[in-house]
PAMILUM-264043 format. One record per residue: x, y, z of N, C-alpha, C, O in turn. Coordinates in steps of 0.001 Angstrom, whole numbers, plus 500000, padded with zeros to 6 digits. Layout:
XYZXYZXYZXYZ ...
//
This chain:
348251842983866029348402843286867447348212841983868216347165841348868088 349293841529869090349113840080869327349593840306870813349551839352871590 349962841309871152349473841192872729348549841238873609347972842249874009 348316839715874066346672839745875178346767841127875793345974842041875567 347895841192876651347960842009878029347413843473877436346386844034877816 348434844012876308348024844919876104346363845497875529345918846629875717 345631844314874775344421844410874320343392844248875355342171844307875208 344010844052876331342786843985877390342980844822878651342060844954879457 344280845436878838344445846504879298343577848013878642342993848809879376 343654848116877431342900849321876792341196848842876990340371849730877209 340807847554876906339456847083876674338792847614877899337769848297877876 339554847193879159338630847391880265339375848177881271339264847850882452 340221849312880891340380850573881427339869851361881751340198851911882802 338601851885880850337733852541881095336586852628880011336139853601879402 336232851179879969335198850662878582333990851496878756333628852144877773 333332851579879813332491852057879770331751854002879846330616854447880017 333200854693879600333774855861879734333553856306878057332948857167877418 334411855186877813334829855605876223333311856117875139332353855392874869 333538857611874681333017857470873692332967857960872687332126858777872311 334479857241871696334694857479870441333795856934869780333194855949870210 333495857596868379332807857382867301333691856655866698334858857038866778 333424855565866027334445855075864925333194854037864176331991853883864389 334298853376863091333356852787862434334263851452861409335488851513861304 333427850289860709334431849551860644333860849033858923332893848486858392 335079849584858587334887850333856407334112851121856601334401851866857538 332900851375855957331907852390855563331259852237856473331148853366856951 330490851269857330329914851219857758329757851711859249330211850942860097 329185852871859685329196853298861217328610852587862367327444852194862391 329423852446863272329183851469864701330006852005865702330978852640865293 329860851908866866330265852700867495331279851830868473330812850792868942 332629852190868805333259850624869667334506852123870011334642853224869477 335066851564870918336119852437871873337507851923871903337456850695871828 338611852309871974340053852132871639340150850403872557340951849487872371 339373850471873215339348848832874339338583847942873494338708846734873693 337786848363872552336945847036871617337680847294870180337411846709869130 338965848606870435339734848120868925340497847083869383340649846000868818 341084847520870660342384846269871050341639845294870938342078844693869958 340496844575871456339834843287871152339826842613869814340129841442869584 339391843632868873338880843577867416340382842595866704340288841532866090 341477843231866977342429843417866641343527842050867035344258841411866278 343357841946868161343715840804869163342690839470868620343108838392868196 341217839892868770340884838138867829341180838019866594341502836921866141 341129839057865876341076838434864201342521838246863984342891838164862813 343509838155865045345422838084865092345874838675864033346654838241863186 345007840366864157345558841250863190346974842003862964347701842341863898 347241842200861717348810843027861649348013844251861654346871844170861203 348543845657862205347458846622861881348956847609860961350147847413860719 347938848661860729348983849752860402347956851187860547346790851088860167 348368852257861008347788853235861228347770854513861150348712855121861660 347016855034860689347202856795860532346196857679861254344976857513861286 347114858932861996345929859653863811346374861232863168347298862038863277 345404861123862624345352863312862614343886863164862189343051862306862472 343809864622861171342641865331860390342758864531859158343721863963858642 341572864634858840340990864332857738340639865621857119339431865840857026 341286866339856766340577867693855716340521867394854467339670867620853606 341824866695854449342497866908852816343112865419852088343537864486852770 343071865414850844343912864249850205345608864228850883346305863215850941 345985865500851316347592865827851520347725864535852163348430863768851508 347290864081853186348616862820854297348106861539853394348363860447853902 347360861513852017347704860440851717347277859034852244347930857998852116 345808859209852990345188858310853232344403857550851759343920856419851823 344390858185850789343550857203849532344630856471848838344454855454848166 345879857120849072346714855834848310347032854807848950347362853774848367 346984854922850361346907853616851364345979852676850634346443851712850026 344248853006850684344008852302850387343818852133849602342977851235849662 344061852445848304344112851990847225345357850873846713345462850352845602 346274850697847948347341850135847751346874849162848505347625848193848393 345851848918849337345934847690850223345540846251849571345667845180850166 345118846383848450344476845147847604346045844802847789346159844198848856 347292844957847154348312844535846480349264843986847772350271843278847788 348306844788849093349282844309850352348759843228851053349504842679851864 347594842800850898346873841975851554347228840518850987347067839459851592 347728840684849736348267839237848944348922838547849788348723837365850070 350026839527850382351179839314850964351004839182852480351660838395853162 349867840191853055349544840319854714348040840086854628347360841110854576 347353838824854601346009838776854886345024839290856052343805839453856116 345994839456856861344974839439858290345699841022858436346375841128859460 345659842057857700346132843577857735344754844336858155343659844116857637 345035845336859267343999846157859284344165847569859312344747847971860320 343778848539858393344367849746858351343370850513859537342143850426859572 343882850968860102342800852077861537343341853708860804344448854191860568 341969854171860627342152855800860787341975856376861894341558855433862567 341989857008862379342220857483863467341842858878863362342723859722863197 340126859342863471340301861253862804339511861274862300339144860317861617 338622862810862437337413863660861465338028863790860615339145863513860176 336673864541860255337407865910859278336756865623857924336799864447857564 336111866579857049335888866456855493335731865886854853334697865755854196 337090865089854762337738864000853936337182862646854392337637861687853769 336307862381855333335761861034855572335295860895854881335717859977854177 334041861603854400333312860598853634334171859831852186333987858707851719 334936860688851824335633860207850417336372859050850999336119858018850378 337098858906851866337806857447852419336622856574852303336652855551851619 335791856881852826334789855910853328334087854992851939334026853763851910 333610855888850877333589855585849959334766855134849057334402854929847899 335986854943849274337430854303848428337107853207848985337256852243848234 336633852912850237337131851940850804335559850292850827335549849114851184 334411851395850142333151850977849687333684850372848465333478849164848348 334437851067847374334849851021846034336033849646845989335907848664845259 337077849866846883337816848462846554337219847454847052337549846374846563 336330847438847988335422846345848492336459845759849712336968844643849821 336563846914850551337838846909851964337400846746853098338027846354854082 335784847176852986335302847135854323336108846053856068336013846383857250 336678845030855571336624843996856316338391844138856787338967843380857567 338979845280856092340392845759856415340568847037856511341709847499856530 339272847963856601339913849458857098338940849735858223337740849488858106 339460850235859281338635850720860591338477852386860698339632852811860718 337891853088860746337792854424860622337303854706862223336186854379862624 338394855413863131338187855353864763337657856806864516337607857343865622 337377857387863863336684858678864422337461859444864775338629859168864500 337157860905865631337654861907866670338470860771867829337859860103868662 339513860765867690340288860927869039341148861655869831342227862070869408 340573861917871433340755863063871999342654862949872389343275861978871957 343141863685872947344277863781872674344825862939873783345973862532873604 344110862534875106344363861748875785344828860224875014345701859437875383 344335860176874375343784858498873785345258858838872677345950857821872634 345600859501872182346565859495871097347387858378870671347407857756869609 348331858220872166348944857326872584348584856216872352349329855546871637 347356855613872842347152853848872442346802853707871110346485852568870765 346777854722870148346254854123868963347222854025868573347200852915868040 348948854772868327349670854554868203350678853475868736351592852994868066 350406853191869926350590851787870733350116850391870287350747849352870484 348932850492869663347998849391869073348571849148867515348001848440866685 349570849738867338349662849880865906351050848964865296351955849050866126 351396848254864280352382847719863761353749848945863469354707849406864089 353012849101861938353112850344861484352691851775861772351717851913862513 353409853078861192352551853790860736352616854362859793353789854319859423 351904855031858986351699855199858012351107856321857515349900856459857714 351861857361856757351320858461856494352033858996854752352795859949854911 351954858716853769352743859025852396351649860195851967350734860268851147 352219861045852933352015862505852250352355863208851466353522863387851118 351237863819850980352261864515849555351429866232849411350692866837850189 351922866546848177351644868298847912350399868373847358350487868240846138 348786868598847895348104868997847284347704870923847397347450871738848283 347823870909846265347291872675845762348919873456846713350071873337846297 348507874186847975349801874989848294350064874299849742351061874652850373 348782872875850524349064872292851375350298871304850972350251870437850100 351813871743852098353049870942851916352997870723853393352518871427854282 353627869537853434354068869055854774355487869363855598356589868817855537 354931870583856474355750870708856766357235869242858299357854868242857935 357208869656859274358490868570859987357453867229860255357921866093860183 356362867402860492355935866189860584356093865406862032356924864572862390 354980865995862720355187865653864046354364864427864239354557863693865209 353835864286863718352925862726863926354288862068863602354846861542864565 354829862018862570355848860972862674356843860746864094357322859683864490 356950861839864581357773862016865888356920861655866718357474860767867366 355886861804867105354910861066867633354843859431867928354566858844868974 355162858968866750354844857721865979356565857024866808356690856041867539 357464857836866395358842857267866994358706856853868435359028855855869079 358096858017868704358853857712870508357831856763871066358117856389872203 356767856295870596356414855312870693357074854278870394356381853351870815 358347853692869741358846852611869221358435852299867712358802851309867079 357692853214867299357250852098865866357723852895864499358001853980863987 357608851696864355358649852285862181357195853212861569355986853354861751 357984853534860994356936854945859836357135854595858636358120853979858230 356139854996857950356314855011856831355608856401855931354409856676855889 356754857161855244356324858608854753356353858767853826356848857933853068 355655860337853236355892860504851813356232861276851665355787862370852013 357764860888850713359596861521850251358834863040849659358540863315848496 358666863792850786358359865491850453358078866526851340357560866278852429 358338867562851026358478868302852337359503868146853082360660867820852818 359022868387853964359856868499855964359594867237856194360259867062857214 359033866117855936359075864714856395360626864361856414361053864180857554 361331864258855642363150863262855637363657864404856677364853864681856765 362832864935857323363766865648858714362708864916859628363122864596860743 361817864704859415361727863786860929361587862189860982361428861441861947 361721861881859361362130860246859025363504860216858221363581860667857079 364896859490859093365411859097858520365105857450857483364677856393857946 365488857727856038365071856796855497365915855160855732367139855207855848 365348854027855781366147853445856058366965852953857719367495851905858088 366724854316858409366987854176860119365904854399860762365849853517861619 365133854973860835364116855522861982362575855010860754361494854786861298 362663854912859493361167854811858570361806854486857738363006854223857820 360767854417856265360639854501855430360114855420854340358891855518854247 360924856140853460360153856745852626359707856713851023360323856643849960 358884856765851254358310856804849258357846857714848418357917858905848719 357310857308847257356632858477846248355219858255846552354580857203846549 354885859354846795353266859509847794352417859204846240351303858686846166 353032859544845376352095859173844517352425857718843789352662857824842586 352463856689844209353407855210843857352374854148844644352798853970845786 351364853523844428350792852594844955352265851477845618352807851104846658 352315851383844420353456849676844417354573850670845301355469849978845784 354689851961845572356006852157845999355265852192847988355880852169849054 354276852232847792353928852407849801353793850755849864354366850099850734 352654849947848447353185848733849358354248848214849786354428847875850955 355141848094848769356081847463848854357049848131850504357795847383851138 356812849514850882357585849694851861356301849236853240356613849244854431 355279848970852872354264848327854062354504846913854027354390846225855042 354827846448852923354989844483853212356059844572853704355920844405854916 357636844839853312359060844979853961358755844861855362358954843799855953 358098846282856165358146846305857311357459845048858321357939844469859296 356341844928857742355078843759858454355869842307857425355010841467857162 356755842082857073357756840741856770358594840713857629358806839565858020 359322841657858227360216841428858831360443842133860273361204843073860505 359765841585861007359935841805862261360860842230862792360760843155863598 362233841554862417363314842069863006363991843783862780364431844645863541 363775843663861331363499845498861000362823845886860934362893846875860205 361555845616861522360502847056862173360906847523862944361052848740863060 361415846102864229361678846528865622362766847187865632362680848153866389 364179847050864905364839848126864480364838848999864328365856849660864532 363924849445863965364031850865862924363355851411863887363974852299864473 362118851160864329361276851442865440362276851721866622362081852860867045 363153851153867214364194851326868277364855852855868285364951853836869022 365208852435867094366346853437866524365562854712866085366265855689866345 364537855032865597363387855970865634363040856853867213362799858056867317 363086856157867972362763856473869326363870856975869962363871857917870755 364769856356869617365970856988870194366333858038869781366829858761870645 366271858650868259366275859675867704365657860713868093366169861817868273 364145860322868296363410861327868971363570862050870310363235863192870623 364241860972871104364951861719872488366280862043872984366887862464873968 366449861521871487367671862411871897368311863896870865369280864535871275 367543864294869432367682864985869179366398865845868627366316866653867703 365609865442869387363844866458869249363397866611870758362280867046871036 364443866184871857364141866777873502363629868165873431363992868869872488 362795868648874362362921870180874721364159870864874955364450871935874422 365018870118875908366712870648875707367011870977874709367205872155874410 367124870003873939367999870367872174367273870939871808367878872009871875 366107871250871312365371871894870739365719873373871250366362874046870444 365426873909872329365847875033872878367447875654872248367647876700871632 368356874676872627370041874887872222369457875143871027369419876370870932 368889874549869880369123874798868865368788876333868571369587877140868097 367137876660869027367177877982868937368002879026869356367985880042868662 368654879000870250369239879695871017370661880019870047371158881144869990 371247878735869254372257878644869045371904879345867274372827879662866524 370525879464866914370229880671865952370473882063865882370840882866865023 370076882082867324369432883729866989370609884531867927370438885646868419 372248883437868107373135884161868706373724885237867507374594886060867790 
//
């Protein structure tokens, strides 16, 4: 994240308002979406990011990091932000004790739905290689649509209802949720080449408004149940 304006726009918006829980690897500390933009902005971080629940292994937050050793070769100054409760923290928290990541994964806690927006704003990437655990499947995948109309490339996992809201190749990227080498390799591509993030990211957004509007969306039903 290498825009001043924007990192200090979130910092002192309403710094003293903010109060997300988050924490930085395992370790809990408490700092607000205005001391991530800071965080992020000095260490002239690439970030990449994932904003829901934490219940479950399904979105595929442990193969992130279990893949980040192999991405960091390539992107040193990478910072993965979670973004989210839920269950499943403590087991991240501990993967991320285990590869010895602390100093590249940020765990933001509960964020309220106001705030959604800048974490996805603050973000390079995003990143979600979800996959099928037990009878949890992913269904259309609205964080990714989320993630578009913000401008930014995705990156998913090839199952479910995801390749309906990531085209592969135009709007994201998709992989085998279960493929370390297959998410890095589609996380270095994107954070190498600037020119096709911002691409794909473009072209992602445009997708989203123009064929996931409330208009179309409506026609479409409508044009069902004639």
């Amino acid at each position: 994240m290498k825009n001043l304006r924007l990192a200090f726009k979130y910092a002192f918006k309403d710094l003293t308002q903010q109060k997300i829980r988050a924490g930085l690897g395992a370790i809990g500390v408490m700092i607000s979406v205005g001391l991530l933009a800071i965080i992020l902005f000095l260490a002239d971080s690439i970030s990449i990011s994932y904003v829901n629940f934490l219940s479950n292994a399904a979105a595929g937050q442990d193969m992130v990091i279990k893949s980040l050793p192999q991405i960091i070769k390539n992107v040193p100054n990478l910072k993965y932000v979670i973004a989210g409760n839920g269950e499943y923290l403590k087991k991240l928290q501990n993967l991320t004790e285990e590869y010895q990541l602390n100093n590249h994964v940020i765990f933001a806690g509960y964020v309220p739905c106001d705030q959604l927006l800048n974490y996805y704003d603050l973000c390079d990437v995003f990143v979600m290689p979800s996959r099928q655990e037990g009878e949890n499947l992913e269904g259309l995948g609205l964080t990714f649509l989320e993630a578009s109309a913000r401008g930014k490339p995705v990156v998913g996992g090839n199952h479910g209802g995801v390749p309906e809201a990531v085209v592969h190749g135009e709007t994201g990227l998709l992989v085998d949720p279960h493929s370390t080498d297959d998410i890095a390799n589609a996380i270095i591509k994107l954070l190498s080449d600037n020119k096709l993030a911002q691409k794909i990211g473009r072209q992602g957004k445009e997708r989203v408004f123009s064929e996931f509007s409330w208009k179309n969306t409506a026609q479409k039903i409508l044009e069902k149940i004639k």
